[in-house]
C-alpha positions in Angstrom: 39.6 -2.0 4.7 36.5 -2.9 3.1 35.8 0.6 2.3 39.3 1.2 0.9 38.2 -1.8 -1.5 34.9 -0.5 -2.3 36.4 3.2 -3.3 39.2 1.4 -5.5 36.0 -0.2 -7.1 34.7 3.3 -8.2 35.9 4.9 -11.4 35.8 8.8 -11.4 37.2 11.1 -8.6 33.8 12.4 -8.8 32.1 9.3 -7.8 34.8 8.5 -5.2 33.7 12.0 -3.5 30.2 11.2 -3.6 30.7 7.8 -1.8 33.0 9.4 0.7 30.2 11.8 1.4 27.6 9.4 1.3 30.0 6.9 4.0 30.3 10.4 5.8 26.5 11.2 5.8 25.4 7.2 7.1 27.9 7.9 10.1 26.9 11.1 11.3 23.4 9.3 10.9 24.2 6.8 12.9 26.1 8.9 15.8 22.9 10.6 16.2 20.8 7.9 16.4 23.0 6.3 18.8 22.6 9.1 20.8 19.3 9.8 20.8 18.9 6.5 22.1 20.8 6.5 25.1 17.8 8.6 26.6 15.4 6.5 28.3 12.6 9.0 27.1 13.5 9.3 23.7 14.2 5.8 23.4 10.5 5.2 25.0 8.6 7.9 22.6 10.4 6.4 20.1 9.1 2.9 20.4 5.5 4.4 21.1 5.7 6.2 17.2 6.9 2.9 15.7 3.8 0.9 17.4 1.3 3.7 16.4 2.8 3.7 13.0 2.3 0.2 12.8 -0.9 -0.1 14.6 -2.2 3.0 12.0 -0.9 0.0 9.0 -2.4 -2.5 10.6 -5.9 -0.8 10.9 -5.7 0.6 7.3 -5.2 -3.0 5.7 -8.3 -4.0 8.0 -10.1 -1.2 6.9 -9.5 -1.6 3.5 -9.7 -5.4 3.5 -13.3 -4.5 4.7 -14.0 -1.9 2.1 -13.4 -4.2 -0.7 -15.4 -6.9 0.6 -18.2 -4.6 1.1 -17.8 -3.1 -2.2 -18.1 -6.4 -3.7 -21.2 -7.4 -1.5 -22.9 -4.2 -3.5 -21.7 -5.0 -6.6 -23.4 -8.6 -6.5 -26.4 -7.1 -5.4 -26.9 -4.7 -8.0 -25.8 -6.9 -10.6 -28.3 -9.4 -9.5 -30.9 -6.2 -10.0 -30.0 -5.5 -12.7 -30.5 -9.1 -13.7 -33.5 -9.1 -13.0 -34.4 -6.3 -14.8 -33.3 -7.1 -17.7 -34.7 -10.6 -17.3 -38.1 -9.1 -16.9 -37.6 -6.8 -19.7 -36.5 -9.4 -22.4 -39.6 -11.8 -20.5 -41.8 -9.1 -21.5 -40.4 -8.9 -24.9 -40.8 -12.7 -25.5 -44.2 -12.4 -24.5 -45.2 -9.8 -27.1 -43.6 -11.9 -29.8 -45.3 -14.4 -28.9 -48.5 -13.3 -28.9 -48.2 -11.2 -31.7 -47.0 -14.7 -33.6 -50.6 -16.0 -32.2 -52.5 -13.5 -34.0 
């Protein structure tokens, strides 16, 4: 019924075909998965991909989660280095203008 009301919702012949098919498609979809999960053993390496998939996620947000915080660890170092630098360089600088301003 409610797909009845859904096609009478849909303009062109052409688009009614194309959600027939698609309505066709999802149930032979879902036959199959049906199916497939009657087995015990398919059912079981199923569940196994879905946790390693997840786990795999899981790990990658970790790892990256780690990357970035490691990444800014290094940045703040260097910047501080370069910092440093610099400050010693325009120290320097000061110091020459100053005593040249002496002399």
């Amino acid at each position: 019924m409610i797909k009845k009301f859904l096609l009478s919702l849909v303009n062109t012949q052409k688009e009614k075909r194309a959600a027939m098919q698609h309505d066709q498609i999802l149930g032979k979809a879902i036959n199959i998965r049906n199916e497939f999960m009657k087995d015990p053993d398919n059912y079981a390496a199923y569940l196994n991909r879905e946790m390693e998939i997840l786990d795999y996620k899981s790990m990658m947000k970790q790892e990256r989660s780690e990357g970035r915080e490691e990444g800014r660890a290094e940045g703040r170092a260097e910047g501080r280095e370069e910092g440093r630098v610099e400050g010693r360089a325009e120290g320097l600088a000061e110091g020459r203008i100053e005593i040249t301003l002496r002399t």
